[in-house]
C-alpha positions as CSV (number, residue, x, y, z in Angstrom):
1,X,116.3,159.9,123.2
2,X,113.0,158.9,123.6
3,X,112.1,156.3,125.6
4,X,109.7,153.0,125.2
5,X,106.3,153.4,125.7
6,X,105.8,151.2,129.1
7,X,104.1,147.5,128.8
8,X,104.8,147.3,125.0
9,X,106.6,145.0,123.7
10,X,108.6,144.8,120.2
11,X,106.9,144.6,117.2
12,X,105.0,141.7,116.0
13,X,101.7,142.4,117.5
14,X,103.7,140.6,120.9
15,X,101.9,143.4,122.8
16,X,98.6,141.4,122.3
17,X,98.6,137.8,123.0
18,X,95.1,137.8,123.3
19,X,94.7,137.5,119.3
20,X,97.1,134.9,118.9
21,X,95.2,132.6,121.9
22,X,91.9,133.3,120.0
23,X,93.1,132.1,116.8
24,X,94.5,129.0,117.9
25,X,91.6,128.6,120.7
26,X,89.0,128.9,116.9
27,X,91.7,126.5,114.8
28,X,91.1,123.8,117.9
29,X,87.3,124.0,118.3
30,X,86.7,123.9,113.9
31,X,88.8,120.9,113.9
32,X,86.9,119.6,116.9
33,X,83.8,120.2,115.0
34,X,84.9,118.8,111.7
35,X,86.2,115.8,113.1
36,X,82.8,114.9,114.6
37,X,80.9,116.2,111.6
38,X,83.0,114.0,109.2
39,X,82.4,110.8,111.4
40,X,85.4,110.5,112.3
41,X,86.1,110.9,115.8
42,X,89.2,108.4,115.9
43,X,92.1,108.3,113.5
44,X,91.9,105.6,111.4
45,X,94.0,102.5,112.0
46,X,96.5,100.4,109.6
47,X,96.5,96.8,109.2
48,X,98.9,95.9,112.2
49,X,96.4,97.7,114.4
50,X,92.9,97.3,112.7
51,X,94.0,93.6,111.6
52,X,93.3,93.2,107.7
53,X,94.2,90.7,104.5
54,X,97.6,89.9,103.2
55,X,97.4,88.7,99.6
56,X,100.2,86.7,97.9
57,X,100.1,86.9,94.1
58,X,102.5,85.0,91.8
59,X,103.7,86.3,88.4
60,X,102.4,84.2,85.3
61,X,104.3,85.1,82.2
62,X,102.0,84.1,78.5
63,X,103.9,80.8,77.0
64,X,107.1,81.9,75.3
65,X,107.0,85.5,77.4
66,X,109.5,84.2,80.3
67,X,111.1,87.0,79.8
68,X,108.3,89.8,80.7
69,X,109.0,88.8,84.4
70,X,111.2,91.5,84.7
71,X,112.0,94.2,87.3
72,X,109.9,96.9,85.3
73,X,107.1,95.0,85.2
74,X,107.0,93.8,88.1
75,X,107.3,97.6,89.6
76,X,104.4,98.8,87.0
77,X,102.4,96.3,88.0
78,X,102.9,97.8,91.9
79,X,102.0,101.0,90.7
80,X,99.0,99.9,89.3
81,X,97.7,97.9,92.3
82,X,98.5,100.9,94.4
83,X,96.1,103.1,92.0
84,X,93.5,100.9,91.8
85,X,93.1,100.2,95.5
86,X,93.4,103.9,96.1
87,X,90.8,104.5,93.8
88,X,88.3,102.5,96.2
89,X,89.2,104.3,98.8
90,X,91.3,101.7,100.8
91,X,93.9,103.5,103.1
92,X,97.1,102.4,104.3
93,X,97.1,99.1,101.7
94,X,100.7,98.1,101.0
95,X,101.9,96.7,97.8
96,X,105.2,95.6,97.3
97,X,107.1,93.3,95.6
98,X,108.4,90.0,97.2
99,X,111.6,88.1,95.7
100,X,111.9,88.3,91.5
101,X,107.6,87.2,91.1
102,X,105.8,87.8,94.0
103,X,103.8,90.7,95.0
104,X,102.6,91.1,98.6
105,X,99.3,92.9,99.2
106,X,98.0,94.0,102.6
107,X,94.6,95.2,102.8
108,X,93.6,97.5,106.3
109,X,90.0,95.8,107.2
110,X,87.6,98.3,105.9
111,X,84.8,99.0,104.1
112,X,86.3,98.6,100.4
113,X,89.0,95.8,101.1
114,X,86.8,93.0,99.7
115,X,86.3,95.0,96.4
116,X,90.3,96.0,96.9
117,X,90.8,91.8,97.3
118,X,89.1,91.3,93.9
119,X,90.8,93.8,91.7
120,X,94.5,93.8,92.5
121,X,94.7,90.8,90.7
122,X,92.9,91.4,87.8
123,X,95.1,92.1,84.9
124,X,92.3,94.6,83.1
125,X,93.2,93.4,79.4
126,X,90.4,95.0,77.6
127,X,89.9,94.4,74.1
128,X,87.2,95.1,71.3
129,X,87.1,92.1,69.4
130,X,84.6,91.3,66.4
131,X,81.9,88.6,67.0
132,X,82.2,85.5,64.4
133,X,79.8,83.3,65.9
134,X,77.7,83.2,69.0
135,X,76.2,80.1,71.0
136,X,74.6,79.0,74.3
137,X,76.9,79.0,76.8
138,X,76.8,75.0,77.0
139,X,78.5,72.5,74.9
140,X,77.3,71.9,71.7
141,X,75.3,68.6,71.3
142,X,77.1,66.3,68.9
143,X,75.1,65.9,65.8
144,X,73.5,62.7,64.7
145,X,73.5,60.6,61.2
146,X,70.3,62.1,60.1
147,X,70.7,65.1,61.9
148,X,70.3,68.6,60.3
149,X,72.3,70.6,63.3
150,X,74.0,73.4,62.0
151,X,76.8,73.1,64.5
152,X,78.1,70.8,62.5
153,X,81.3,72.2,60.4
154,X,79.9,70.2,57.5
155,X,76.5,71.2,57.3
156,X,74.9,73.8,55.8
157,X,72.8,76.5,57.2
158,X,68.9,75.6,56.0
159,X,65.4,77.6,57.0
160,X,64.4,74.3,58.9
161,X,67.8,74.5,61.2
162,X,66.9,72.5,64.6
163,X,70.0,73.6,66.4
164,X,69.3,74.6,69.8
165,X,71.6,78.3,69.4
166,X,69.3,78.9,66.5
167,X,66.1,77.9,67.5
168,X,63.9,80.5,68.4
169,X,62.3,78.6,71.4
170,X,66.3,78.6,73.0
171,X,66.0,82.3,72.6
172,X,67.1,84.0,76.2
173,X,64.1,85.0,78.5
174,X,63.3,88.6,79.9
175,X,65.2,87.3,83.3
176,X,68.2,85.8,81.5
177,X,69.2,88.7,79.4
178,X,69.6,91.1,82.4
179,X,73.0,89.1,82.9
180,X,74.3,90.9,79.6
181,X,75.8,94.2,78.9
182,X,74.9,96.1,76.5
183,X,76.8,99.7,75.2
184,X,73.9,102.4,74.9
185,X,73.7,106.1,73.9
186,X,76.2,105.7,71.4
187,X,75.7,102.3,70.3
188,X,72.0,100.1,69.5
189,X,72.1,98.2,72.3
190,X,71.8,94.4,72.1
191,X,70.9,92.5,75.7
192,X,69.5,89.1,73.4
193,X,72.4,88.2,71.1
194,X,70.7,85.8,68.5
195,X,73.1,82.9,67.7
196,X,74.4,82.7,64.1
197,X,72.7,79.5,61.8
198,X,76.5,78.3,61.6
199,X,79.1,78.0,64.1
200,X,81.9,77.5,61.9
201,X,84.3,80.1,62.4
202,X,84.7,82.0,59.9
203,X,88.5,81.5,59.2
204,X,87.6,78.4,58.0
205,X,85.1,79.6,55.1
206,X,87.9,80.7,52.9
207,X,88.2,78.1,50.1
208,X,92.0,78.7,49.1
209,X,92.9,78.4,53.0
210,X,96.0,76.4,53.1
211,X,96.2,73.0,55.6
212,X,97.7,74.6,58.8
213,X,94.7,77.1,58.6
214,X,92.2,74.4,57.8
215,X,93.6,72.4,60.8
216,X,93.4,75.5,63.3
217,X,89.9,76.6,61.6
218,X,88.8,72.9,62.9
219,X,90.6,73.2,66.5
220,X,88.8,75.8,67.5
221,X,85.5,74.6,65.9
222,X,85.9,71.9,68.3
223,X,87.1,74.0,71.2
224,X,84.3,76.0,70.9
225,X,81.2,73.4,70.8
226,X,83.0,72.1,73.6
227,X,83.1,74.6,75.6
228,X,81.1,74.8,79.2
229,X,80.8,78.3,80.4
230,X,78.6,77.8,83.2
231,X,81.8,77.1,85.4
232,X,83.8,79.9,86.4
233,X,87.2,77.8,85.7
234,X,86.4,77.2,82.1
235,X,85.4,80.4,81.5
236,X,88.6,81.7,82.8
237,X,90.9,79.7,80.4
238,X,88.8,79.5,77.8
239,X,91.1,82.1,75.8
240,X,94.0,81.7,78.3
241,X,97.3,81.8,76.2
242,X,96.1,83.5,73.4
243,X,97.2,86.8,71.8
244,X,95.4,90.3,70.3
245,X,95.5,89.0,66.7
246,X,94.3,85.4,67.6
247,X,91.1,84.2,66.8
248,X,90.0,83.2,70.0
249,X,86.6,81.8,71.8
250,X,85.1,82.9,75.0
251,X,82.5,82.9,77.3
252,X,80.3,85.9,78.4
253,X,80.7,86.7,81.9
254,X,77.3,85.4,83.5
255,X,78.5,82.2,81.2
256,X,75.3,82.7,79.7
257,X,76.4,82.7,76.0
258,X,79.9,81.7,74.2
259,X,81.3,83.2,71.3
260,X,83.9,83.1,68.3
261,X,85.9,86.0,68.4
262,X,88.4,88.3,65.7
263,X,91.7,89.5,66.4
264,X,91.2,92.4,68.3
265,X,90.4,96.3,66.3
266,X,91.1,98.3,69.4
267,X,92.3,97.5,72.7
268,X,92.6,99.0,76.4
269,X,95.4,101.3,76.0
270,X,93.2,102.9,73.3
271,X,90.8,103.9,76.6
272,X,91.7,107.3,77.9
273,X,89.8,107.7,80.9
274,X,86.0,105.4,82.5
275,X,84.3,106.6,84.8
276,X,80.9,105.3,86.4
277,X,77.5,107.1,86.1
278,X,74.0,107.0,86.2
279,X,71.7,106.9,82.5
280,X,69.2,109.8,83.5
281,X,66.9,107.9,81.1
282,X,66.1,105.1,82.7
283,X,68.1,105.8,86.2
284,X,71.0,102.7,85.8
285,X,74.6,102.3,86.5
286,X,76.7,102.4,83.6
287,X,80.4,103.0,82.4
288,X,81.2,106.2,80.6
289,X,84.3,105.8,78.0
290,X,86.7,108.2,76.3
291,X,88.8,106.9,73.4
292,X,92.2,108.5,73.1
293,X,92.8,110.1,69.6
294,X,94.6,107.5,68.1
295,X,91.7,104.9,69.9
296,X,89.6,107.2,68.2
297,X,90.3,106.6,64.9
298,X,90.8,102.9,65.2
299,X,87.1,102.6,67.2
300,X,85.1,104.6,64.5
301,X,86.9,102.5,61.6
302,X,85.8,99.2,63.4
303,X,82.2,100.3,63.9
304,X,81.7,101.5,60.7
305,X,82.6,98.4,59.1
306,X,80.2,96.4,61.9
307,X,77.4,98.7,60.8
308,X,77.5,96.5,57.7
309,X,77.9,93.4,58.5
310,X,74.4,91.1,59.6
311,X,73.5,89.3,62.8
312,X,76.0,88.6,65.0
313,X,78.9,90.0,62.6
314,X,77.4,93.6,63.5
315,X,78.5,92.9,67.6
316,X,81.9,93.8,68.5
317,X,82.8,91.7,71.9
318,X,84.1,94.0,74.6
319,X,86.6,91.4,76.2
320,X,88.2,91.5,79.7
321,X,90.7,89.3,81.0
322,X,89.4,87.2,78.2
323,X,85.9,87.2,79.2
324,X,82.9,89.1,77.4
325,X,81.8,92.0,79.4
326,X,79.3,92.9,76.4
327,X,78.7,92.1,73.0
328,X,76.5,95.0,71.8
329,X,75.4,95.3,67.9
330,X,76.7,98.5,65.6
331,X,74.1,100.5,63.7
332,X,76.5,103.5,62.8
333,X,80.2,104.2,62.7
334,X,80.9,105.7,66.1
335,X,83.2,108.0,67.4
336,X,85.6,108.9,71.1
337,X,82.7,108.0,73.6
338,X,81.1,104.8,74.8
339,X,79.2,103.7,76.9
340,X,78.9,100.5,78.6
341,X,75.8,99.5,80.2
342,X,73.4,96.7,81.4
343,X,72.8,95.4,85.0
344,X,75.4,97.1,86.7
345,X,75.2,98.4,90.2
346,X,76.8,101.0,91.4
347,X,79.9,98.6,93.1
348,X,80.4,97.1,89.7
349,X,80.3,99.9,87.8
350,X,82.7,102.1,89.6
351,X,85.0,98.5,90.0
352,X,85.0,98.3,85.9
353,X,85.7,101.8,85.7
354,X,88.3,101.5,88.5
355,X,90.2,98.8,86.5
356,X,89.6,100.2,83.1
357,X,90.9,104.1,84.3
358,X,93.9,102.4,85.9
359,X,94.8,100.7,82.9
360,X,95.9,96.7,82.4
361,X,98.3,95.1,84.4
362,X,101.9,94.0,82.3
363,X,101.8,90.6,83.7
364,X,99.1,88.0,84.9
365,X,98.8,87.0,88.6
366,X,97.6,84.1,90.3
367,X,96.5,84.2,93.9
368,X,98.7,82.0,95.8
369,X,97.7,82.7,99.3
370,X,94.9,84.6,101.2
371,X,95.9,85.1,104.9
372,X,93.8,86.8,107.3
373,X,95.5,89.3,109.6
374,X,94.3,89.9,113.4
375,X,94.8,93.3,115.1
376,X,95.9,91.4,118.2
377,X,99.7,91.6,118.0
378,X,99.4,94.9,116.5
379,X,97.3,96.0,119.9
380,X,99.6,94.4,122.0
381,X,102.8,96.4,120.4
382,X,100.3,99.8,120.7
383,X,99.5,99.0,124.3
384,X,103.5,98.4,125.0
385,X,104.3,101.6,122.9
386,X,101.9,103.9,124.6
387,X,103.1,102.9,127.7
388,X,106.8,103.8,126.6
389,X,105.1,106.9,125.7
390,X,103.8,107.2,129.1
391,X,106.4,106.6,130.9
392,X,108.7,109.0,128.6
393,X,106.2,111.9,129.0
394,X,106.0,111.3,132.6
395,X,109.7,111.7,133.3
396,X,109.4,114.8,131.1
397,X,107.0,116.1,133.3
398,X,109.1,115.4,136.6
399,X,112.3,116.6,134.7
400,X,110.0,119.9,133.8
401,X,108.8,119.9,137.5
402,X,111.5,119.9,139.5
403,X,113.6,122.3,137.3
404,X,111.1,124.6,135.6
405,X,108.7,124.8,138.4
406,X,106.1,127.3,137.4
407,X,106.8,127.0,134.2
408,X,106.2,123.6,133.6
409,X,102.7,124.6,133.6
410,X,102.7,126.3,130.4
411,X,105.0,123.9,128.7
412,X,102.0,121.2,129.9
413,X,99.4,123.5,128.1
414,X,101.3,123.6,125.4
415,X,102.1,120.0,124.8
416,X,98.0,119.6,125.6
417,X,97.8,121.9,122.9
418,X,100.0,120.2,120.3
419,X,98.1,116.8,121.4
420,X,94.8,118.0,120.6
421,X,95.7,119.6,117.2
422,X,97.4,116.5,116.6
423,X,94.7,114.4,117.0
424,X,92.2,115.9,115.4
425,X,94.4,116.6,112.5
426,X,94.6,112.8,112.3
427,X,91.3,112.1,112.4
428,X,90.6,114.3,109.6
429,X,93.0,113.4,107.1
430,X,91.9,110.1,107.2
431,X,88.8,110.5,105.0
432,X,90.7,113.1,103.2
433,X,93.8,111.4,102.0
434,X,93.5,107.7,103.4
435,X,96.0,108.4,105.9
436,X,95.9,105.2,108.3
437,X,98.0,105.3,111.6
438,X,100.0,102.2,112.2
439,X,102.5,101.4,114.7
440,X,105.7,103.3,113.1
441,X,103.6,106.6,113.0
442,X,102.9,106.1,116.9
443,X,106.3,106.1,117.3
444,X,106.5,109.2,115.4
445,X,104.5,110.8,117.4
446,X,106.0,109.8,120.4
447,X,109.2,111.5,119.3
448,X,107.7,114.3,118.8
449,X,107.2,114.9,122.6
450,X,110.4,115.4,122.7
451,X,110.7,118.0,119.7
452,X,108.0,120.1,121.3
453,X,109.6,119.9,124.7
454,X,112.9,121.1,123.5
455,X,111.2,124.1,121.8
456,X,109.8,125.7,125.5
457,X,113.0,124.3,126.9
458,X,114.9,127.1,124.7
459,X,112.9,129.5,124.9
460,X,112.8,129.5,128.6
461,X,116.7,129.0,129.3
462,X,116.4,132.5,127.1
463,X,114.7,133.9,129.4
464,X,116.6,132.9,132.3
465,X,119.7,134.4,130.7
466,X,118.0,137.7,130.2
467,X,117.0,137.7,133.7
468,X,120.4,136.8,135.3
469,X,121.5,139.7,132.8
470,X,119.7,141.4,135.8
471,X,116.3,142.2,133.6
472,X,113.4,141.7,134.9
473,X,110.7,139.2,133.5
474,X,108.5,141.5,130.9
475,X,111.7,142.7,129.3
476,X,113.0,139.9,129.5
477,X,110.0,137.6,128.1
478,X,110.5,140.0,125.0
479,X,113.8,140.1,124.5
480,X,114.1,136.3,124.9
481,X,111.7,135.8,122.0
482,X,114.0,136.7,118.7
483,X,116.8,134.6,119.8
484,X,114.8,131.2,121.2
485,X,112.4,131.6,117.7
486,X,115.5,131.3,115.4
487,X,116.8,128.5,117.3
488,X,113.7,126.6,117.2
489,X,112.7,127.5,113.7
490,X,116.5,126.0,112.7
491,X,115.9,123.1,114.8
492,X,112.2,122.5,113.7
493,X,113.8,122.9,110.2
494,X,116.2,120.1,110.6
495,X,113.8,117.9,112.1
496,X,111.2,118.7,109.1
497,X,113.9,118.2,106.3
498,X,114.6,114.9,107.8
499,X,111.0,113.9,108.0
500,X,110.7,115.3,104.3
501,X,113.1,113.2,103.2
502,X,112.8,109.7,104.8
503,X,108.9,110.4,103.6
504,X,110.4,110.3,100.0
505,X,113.3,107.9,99.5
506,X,111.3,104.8,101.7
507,X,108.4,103.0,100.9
508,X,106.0,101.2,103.5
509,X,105.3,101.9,107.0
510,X,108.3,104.0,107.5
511,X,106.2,106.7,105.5
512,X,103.5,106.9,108.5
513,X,107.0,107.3,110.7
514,X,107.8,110.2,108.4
515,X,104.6,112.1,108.0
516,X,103.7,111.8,112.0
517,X,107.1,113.4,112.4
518,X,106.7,116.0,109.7
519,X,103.2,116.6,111.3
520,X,104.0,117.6,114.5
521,X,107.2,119.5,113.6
522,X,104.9,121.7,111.8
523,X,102.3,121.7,114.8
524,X,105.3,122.6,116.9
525,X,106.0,126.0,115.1
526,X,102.2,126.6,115.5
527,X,101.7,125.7,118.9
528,X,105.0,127.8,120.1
529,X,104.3,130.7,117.9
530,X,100.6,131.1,118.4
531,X,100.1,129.8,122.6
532,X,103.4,129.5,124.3
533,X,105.2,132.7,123.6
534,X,101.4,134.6,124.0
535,X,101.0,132.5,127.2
536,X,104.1,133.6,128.8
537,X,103.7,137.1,127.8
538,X,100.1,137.1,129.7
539,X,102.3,134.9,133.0
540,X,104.8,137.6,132.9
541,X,102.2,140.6,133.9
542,X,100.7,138.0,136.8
543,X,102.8,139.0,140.1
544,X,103.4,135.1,141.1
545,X,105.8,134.8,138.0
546,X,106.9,139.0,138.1
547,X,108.1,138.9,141.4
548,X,109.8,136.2,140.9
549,X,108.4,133.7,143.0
550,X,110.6,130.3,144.4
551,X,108.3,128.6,142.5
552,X,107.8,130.3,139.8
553,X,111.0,129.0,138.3
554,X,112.1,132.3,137.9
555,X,113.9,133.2,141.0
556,X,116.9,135.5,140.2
557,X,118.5,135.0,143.6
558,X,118.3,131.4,142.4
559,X,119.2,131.9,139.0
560,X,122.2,133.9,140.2
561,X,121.2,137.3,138.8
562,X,123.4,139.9,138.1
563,X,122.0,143.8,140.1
564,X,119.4,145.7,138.0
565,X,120.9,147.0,135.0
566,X,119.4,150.1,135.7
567,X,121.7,150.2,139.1
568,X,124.9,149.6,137.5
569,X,127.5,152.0,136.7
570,X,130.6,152.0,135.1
571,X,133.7,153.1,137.1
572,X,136.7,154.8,135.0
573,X,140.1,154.7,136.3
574,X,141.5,157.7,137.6
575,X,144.3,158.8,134.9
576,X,145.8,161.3,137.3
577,X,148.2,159.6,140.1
578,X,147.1,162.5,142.6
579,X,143.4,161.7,142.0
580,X,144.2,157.9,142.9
């Protein structure tokens, strides 16, 4: 029998530790790099340590719709908060619900939480709505005895009209009309919207219109030339309470113009996907639209009936959260794409297209309270849990000291190791995917100490019992190996498929507790695999750990080692009594 080549060990590339050292050694200084390149030399930081905004919203059902305050809803409308904010960016925000109508909203202090503020509340209702009649944004002045003004239900629309919507010296200046929005490309775009002679609505023109339509035609004549849209509260309610196939008024968003709006042709579920982008044209922000098929169909139907139709019944109203985004005029029966543009930036645009991609929110909030969260408990609880961590790694390091000896050097190294990967790690997947380290994923990370430590703590009483087996240390640093890596791949396993599944089944800060651990269960395998094991191969050829030094932790006087197995023989008993 042939026997093993001398100062090779089993198969596995073992034999050369050097490659293993030299992969991990390049994995440590990339992520180094990256972490600097990115910007991001610290971990990014949730709202109990960062400090932050907790928002409070209350759950506002539409008169008669008590009942849409429901568990469903109120879980969509989490989902959707959660998208949106995510979709600015904002890490670590936490949306959840709070008794049977509140939603609680906490905001990490950042870069995008003031956008984040503005949009979890906004319910995103988008509809297209056909333009009846369009005013000045003020109240209508009432009309006199002698009076020719054509805001007058009663009057009729003359060449010589002196009402200030129609009059041509009213007509919105170069300045004013940069508040509008307009849809280009696809659509003739319309910044100056030129007030109709009449501001009847024109539910009332129908002759054979019974008495509860008259009545309604005149409530909202007089609800619209009453309406003030130069205050942000009026525009808000102006059509508060009212429903798609209402006829409804509203203000444009600047409260630069009012209108009389048709029931809706095509609403926001009919949008499949916005998206913010520049006009290579003329270089502005605007907001890119796909129609779904179905929104499809309904959009080019509507258009094409616009397209003929005069001043302002060619304008179609695109409506959010009741208020006129743009009111653009039709030329042509359009098709699956729009675009909205106008003087957008590029924060607004990307904010409209954030809501609109996200899609409307099933109920309406109001903002109940806005408190402003400090970082200064949340440093005060990392301060007292780093030096629990302290204090825990310390006693490790005594524990490993005193009984390990020499080898509580490389299990040092190797938790230096797992720190640095971890770290950097950290750092980078903030930018990447938000992640935001709060207090429960410090304590994750704590624990984690201890999963590493047990990992050399195996692997070395293997050793040990190959050695008082009466092997000495390169045979038995190899031999050790097969049976410590199963352990510690079962144990890491464990550990992992717990981390796996408290990531899944809870919501919250508990998640950071899960990923940390899930982390560095995973960074365990790597650190043991690719620098401990190729470590103490490399300490087992020095002659401070070979010979077995007192401090080297490897004694087998002290471990109690059995004589050289090489030495040993086994002694038959005699079978004749003679021989005995």
């Amino acid at each position: 029998m042939a026997a093993p080549k001398k100062g090779r060990g089993p198969a596995g590339g073992q034999g050369r530790p050097g490659r293993s050292l030299a992969l991990i050694l390049i994995a440590m200084v990339a992520l180094t790099g990256g972490m600097f390149l990115a910007d991001q030399p610290t971990p990014r930081l949730g709202i109990d340590l960062a400090g932050g905004t907790s928002i409070t919203l209350e759950a506002k059902a539409e008169p008669g719709q008590e009942s849409a305050i429901n568990k469903t809803n109120m879980d969509t409308a989490v989902q959707i908060m959660e998208r949106r904010v995510n979709g600015l960016g904002v890490s670590e925000a936490e949306v959840q619900t709070q008794g049977d109508r509140n939603i609680i909203v906490n905001i990490p202090k950042g870069t995008n939480s003031a956008q984040a503020r503005e949009q979890v509340g906004t319910t995103a209702k988008l509809y297209f709505r056909p333009v009846l009649t369009v005013a000045q944004g003020t109240p209508t002045p009432a009309p006199s005895a002698s009076s020719t003004d054509k805001a007058s239900p009663s009057a009729k629309p003359s060449a010589s009209a002196s009402d200030k919507a129609s009059s041509p010296s009213a007509k919105p200046t170069a300045s004013a009309t940069t508040q509008g929005r307009a849809v280009t490309g696809a659509l003739k775009a319309d910044p100056t919207p030129t007030p109709k002679a009449s501001t009847t609505p024109k539910a009332s023109s129908t002759p054979t219109a019974s008495a509860e339509e008259q009545a309604a035609a005149a409530d909202l004549q007089k609800k619209f030339e009453a309406l003030d849209c130069s205050s942000k509260a009026s525009r808000s309610k102006a059509s508060q309470g009212t429903k798609a196939t209402d006829t409804v008024v509203a203000c444009e968003q600047d409260g630069s113009y009012k209108y009389v709006l048709g029931p809706a042709e095509v609403d926001g579920t009919d949008v499949d996907s916005a998206k913010a982008a520049i006009n290579q044209q003329n270089g502005q922000w605007i907001v890119q639209m796909e129609f779904t098929g179905g929104g499809a169909k309904k959009f080019n139907k509507t258009t094409g009936k616009l397209a003929q139709q005069q001043q302002p019944q060619n304008q179609f109203a695109i409506a959010l959260d009741g208020e006129v985004v743009s009111a653009p005029s039709v030329s042509q029966a359009l098709s699956a794409n729009a675009e909205i543009s106008g003087s957008f930036t590029q924060q607004s645009a990307e904010d409209l297209a954030n809501v609109l991609s996200y899609g409307a929110l099933p109920l309406s909030f109001q903002e109940q309270s806005v408190t402003t969260v400090t970082a200064a408990l949340g440093g005060e609880q990392l301060r007292a849990g780093l030096i629990a961590g302290a204090i825990g790694l310390a006693l490790v390091v005594i524990y490993l000291v005193a009984y390990y000896r020499g080898l509580a050097f490389i299990a040092l190294l190797s938790l230096l190791v797992s720190g640095i990967l971890t770290y950097t790690i950290m750092s980078l997947l903030g930018p990447a995917i938000g992640f935001a380290l709060n207090l429960p994923a410090v304590c994750g990370a704590i624990v984690a100490i201890g999963i590493t430590a047990d990992s050399f703590i195996v692997y070395f009483e293997r050793i040990r019992d190959e050695i008082r087996e009466g092997r000495t240390l390169r045979p038995a640093v190899e031999r050790a190996w097969p049976r410590a890596r199963r352990t510690i791949l079962v144990s890491d396993f464990v550990s992992f498929l717990a981390a796996a599944v408290l990531f899944v089944v809870t919501v919250g800060k508990v998640q950071g507790f899960a990923f940390t651990l899930g982390l560095t269960t995973l960074l365990d395998v790597v650190v043991v695999f690719l620098f401990t094991k190729p470590v103490m191969t490399l300490m087992a050829r020095t002659k401070f750990f070979a010979s077995g030094h007192p401090w080297s932790g490897l004694d087998p006087k002290r471990l109690g080692a059995k004589p050289p197995l090489r030495r040993s023989r086994r002694v038959n008993a005699p079978t004749d009594p003679k021989e005995a």
